[in-house]
C-alpha positions in Angstrom: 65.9 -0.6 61.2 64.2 -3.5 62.4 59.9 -3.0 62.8 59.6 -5.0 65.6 57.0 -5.9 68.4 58.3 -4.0 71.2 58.6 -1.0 68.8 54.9 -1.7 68.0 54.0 -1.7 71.6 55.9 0.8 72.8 54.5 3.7 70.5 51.3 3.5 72.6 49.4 3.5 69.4 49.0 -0.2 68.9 50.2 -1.7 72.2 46.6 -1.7 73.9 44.9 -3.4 70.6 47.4 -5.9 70.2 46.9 -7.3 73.6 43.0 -7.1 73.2 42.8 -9.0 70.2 46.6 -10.9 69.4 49.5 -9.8 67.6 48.4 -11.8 64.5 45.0 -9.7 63.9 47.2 -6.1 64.3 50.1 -7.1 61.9 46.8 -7.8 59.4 45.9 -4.1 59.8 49.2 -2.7 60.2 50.0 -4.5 56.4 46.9 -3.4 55.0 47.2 0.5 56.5 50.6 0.8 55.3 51.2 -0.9 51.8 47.3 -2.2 50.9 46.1 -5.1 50.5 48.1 -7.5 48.6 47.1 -10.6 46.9 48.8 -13.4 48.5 48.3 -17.4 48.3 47.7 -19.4 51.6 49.5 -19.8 54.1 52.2 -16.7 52.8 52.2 -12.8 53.1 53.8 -10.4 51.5 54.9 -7.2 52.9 56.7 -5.1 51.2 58.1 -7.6 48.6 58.6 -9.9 51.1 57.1 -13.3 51.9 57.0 -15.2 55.0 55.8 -18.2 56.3 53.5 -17.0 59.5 50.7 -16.4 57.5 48.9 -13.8 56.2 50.3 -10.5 57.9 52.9 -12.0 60.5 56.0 -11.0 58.3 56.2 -7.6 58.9 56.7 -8.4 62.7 58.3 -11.7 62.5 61.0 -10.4 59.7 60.6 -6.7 59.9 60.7 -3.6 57.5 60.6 0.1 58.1 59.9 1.5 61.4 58.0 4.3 61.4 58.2 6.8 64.2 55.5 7.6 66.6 53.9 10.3 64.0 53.9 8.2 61.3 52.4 5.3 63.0 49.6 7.9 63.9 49.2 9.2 60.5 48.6 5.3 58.4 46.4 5.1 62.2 43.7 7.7 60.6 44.0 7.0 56.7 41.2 5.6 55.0 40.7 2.0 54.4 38.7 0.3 51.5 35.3 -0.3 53.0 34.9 -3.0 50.7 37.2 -5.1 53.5 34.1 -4.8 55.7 32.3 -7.7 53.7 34.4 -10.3 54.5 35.1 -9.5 58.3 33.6 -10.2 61.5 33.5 -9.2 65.3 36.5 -7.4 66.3 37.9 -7.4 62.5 35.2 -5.2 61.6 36.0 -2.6 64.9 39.8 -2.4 63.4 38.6 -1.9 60.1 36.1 0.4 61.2 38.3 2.5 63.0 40.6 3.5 60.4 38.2 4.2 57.8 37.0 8.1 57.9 33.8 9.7 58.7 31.8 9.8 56.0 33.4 6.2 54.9 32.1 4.9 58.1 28.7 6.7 57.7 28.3 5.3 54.6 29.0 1.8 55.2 26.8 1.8 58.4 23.9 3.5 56.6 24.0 1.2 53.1 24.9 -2.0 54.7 22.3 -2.6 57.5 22.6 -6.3 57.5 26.1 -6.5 58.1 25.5 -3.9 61.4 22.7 -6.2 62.2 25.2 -9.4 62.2 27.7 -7.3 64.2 25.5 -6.5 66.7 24.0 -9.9 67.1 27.1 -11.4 67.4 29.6 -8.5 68.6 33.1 -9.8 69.9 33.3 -10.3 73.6 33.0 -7.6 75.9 36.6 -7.7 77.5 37.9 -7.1 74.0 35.9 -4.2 72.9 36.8 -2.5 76.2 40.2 -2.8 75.5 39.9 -2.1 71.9 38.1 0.9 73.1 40.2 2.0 75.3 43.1 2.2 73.7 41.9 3.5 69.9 42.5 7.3 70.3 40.1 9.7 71.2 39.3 11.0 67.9 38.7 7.2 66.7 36.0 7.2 69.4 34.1 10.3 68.7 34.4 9.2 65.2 32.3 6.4 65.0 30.5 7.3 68.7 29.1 10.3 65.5 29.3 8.0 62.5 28.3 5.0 63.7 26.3 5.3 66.7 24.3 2.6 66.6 27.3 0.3 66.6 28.8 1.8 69.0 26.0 2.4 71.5 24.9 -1.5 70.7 28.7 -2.4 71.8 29.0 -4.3 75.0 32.5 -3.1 76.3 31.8 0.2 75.7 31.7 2.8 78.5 27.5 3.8 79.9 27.8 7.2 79.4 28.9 6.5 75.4 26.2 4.0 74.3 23.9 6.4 76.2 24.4 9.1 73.7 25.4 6.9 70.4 21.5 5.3 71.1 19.9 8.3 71.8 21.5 9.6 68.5 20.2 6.7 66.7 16.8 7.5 68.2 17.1 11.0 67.0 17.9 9.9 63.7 15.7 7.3 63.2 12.3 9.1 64.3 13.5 12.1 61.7 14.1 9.6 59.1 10.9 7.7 59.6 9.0 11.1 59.7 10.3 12.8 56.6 9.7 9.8 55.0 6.0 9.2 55.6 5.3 12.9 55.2 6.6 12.5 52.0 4.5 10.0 50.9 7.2 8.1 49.3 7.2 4.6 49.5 3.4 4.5 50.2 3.2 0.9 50.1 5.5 0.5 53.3 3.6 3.2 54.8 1.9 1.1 57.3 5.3 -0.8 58.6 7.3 2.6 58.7 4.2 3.8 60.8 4.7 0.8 63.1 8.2 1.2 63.3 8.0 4.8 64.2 5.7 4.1 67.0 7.8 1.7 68.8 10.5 4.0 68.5 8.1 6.9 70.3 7.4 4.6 72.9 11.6 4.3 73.7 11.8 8.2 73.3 8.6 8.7 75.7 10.2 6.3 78.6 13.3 7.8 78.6 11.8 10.7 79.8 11.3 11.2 83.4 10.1 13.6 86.3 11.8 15.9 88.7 13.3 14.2 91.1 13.7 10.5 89.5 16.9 8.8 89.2 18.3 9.2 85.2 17.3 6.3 82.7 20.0 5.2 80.3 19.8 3.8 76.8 21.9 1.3 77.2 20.8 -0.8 74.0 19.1 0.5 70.7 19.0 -1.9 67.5 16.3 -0.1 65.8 16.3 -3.1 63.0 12.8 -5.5 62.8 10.7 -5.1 66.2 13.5 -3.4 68.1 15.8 -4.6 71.0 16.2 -1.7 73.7 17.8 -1.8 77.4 17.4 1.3 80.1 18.7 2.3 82.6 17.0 3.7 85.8 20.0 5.2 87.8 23.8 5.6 87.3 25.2 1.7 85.5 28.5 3.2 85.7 28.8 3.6 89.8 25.8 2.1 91.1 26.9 -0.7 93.9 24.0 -2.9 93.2 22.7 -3.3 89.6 19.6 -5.9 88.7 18.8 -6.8 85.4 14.9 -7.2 84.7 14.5 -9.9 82.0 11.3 -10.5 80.6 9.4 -13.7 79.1 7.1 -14.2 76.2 4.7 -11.5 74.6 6.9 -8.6 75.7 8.0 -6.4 73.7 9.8 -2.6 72.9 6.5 -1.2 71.6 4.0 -3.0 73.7 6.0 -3.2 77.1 9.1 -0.7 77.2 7.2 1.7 79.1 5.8 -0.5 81.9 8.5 -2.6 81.9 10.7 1.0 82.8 8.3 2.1 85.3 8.8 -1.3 87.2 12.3 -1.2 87.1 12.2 2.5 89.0 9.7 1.2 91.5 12.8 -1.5 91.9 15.4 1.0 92.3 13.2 3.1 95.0 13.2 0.3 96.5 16.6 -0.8 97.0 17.0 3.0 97.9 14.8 2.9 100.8 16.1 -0.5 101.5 19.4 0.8 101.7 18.8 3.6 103.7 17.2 1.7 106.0 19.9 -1.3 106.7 22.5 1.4 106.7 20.6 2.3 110.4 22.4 -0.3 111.8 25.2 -1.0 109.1 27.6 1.7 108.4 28.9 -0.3 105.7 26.0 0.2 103.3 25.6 3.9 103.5 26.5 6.2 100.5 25.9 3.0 98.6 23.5 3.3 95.4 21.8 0.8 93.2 20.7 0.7 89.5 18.2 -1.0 87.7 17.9 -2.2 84.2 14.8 -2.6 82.1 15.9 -5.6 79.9 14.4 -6.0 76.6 17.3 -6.8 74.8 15.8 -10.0 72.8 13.0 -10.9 70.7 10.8 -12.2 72.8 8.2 -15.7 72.0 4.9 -14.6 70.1 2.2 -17.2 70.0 3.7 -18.7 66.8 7.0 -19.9 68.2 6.0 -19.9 72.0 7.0 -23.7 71.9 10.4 -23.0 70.5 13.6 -22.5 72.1 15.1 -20.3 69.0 14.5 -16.7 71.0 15.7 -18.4 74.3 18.9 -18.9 73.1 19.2 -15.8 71.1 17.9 -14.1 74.5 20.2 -16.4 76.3 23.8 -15.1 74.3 22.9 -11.8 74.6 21.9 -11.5 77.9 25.5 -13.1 78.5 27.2 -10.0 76.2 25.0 -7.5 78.3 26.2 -8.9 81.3 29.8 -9.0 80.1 29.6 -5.7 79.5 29.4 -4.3 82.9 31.6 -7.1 84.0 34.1 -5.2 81.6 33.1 -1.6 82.5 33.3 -2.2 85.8 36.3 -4.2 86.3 38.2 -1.5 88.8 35.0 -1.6 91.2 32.5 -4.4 89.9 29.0 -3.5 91.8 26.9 -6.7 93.0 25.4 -8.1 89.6 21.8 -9.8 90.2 18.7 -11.2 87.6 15.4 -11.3 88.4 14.1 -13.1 85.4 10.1 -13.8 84.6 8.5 -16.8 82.5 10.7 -17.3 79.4 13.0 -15.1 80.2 14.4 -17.2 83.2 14.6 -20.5 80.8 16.9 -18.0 78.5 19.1 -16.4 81.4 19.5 -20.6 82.9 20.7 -21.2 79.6 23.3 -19.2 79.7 24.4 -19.3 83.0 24.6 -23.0 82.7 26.8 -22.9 79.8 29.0 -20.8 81.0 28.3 -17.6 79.4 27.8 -15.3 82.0 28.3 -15.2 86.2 26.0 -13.5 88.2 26.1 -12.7 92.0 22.1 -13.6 92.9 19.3 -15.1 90.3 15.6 -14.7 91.4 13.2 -16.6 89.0 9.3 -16.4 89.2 7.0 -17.5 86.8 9.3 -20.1 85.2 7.8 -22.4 82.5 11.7 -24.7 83.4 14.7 -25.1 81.7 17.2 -27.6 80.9 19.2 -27.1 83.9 18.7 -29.9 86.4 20.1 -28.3 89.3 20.5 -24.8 91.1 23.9 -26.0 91.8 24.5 -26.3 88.0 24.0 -22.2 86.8 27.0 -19.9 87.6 25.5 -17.9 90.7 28.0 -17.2 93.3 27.2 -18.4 96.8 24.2 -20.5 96.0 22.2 -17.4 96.0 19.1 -19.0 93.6 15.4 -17.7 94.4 12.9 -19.3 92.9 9.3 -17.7 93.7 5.4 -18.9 92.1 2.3 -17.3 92.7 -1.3 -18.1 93.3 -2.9 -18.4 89.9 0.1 -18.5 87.8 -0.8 -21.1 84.8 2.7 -21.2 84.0 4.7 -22.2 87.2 4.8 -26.0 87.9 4.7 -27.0 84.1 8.2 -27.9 83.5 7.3 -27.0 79.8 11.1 -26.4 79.0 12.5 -29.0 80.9 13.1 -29.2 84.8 10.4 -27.0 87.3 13.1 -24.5 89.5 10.4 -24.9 91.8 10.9 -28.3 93.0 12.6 -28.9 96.2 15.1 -31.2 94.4 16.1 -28.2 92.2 18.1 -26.8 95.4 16.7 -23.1 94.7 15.8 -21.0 97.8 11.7 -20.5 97.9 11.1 -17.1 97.9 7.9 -16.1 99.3 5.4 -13.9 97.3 2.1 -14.3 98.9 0.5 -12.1 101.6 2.8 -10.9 104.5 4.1 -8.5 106.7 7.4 -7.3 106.6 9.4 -8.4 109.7 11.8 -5.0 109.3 9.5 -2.6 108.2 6.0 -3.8 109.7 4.6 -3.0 106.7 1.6 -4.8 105.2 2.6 -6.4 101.8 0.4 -7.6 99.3 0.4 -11.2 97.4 1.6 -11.8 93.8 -1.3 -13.3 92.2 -1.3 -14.2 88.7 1.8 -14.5 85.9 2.3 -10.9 85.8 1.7 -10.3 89.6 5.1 -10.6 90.4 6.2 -7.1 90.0 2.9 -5.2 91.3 4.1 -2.3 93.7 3.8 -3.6 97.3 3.8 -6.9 97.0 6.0 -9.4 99.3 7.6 -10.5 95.8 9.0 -7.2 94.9 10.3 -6.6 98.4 12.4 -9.6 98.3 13.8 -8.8 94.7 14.9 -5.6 96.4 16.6 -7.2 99.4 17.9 -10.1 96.6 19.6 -7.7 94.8 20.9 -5.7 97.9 22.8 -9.0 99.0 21.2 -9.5 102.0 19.8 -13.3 101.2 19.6 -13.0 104.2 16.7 -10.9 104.8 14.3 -12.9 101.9 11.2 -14.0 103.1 11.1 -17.8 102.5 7.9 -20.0 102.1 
């Protein structure tokens, strides 16, 4: 009997992985999984004895061979793989491979082979294919590597909130015990400075996570606790919020030095849109129940003074910003919520980057603080309905430099002007203070962070201009 494609599909074991990531790649695993791996020459496979001309893997689709039933299609599903396959695959390769090898196979690899997890999370597969190859790998697979692997899979754009959220806070776990035991062993006492340093910025992720009675939930979204550490969290629910802005940062910040602050700013964000919301649903029904979510972004290594005149972390920052965004684009494709930025100094030259090449859309973009970018036009970044803010405060050295390229502030730029000096708020009567400064941007009470609420509400509308 024939082993043929529709048999492949309609086991429900393969069916949703082919279609994530092509027939081609799942013939490859189904070859390997069921008779090893078999040295072939290019441009020929063989399968069972027998050869074909599709290429590594194709045969046993194109040309056939036994066809298992529905259990044993499960059982070469979970067997073990040779681990060794690992070192010459990428991206969504490395998730197939991955999922058929077993626990402690997996724990293994992850744990001696931290530069290959570093490339992987660097430059994971798009986000629309891990949800698919999430979804449809079995359950077990998923709390396999979710245990054995959590800091790919919480690091894995695609994958559902509520998953990374506990892969990364096991990571955490694990890392802070590792770190500990290991300086109060005294071994290694010549690293005994750097694991010290690492194990700080760690305690400052594990200290904002934590939060009072009464405040919305954070999230770990992102965790690579490799080098100076990237990390992303969440201050309400990602996976039903309506609204969700993401804060991205510029140069000097960082997990250890701004995490915290960085978190506490993205609450006072979220109150915001919560009062915001309450109060516009007063005379529009259409807003009420409705919730927002915030997201303290610090998912790139930021410019030190070294390499502040280099666009190297800008367009690191820039490609992952575009998988982070992905992501909820792909978690949320049954009821996508309202997607905004509100990007300071270098980190708005990053997130232009990437929305003018096409890497990400978003639904509103504020910028402040911008030291430019490339992009010679508002018109030119992938913002639905032209809603581009561009704000710049009193005092701010950076603003008006055009250090990267074009200033978003100029009125030929086609950005709306956002205002962010001294007002009061037309709605609310309420005194509001100006943003003075490069950092002033985000002080509590200011005319600036009222307008990245209402910005990331939708209601353009509402922005105070200047």
């Amino acid at each position: 009997m024939l082993f043929d494609v529709a048999a492949v599909s309609s086991s429900g074991v393969f069916g949703g992985v082919a279609a994530a990531f092509g027939i081609h790649e799942i013939s490859n695993q189904i070859a390997a999984m069921v008779v090893g791996i078999v040295p072939v020459t290019r441009g020929e496979s063989v399968v069972g004895g027998l050869s074909s001309p599709y290429g590594s893997g194709a045969g046993i689709l194109a040309y056939g061979g036994p066809q298992p039933s529905d259990v044993a299609l499960a059982s070469i599903y979970s067997a073990p793989s040779d681990p060794a396959l690992l070192f010459r695959l990428s991206g969504s390769k490395t998730l197939d491979r991955l999922t058929v090898l077993s626990v402690s196979e997996v724990a293994a690899f992850v744990a001696g082979n931290p530069a290959a997890v570093s490339r992987l999370l660097v430059s994971p597969p798009r986000a629309s294919s891990v949800a698919a190859w999430w979804a449809a790998i079995p359950s077990s697979a998923q709390k396999k590597l979710a245990t054995a692997a959590p800091v790919v899979v919480g690091n894995l754009d695609g994958v559902p909130v509520a998953v990374r959220d506990r892969a990364n806070r096991l990571t955490l776990t694990q890392a802070v015990t590792q770190l500990q035991a290991s300086i109060d062993s005294g071994a290694g006492r010549a690293k005994l400075i750097e694991k010290r340093h690492h194990l700080n910025i760690l305690t400052q992720v594990a200290k904002t996570l934590k939060h009072s009675s009464g405040e919305p939930d954070r999230q770990l979204l992102t965790l690579d606790p490799s080098g100076e550490v990237r990390a992303a969290i969440v201050v309400g629910n990602l996976a039903t919020a309506d609204y969700v802005s993401y804060l991205v940062p510029g140069m000097f910040f960082t997990v250890q030095g701004q995490m915290y602050d960085w978190t506490v700013i993205a609450q006072d964000l979220q109150v915001q849109h919560s009062e915001w919301l309450a109060t516009l649903a007063g005379t529009d029904s259409t807003l009420a129940g409705k919730t927002a979510a915030t997201v303290a972004w610090i998912g790139y290594q930021t410019p030190g003074a070294l390499d502040i005149a280099s666009l190297d972390r800008a367009e690191s920052g820039a490609n992952l910003l575009g998988h982070a965004i992905q992501g909820i684009r792909a978690t949320r494709a049954e009821s996508p919520p309202f997607v905004s930025l509100i990007t300071h100094s270098y980190g708005s030259t990053a997130a232009m980057m990437e929305l003018a090449n096409g890497g990400m859309t978003v639904d509103a973009l504020a910028i402040v603080g911008s030291p430019g970018s490339a992009v010679q036009s508002a018109s030119d970044l992938a913002v639905k309905d032209g809603n581009v803010f561009v704000g710049e405060a009193a005092w701010d050295p950076v603003v008006n430099t055009a250090f990267y390229g074009s200033d978003p502030g100029v009125s030929a730029f086609g950005a709306h002007r956002m205002d962010v000096a001294a007002a009061t708020d037309p709605i609310t009567r309420q005194s509001l203070a100006a943003a003075v400064g490069h950092l002033g941007y985000f002080d509590i009470g200011t005319t600036a962070m009222r307008n990245f609420a209402l910005i990331g509400l939708n209601q353009s509308a509402l922005v105070s201009s200047r």
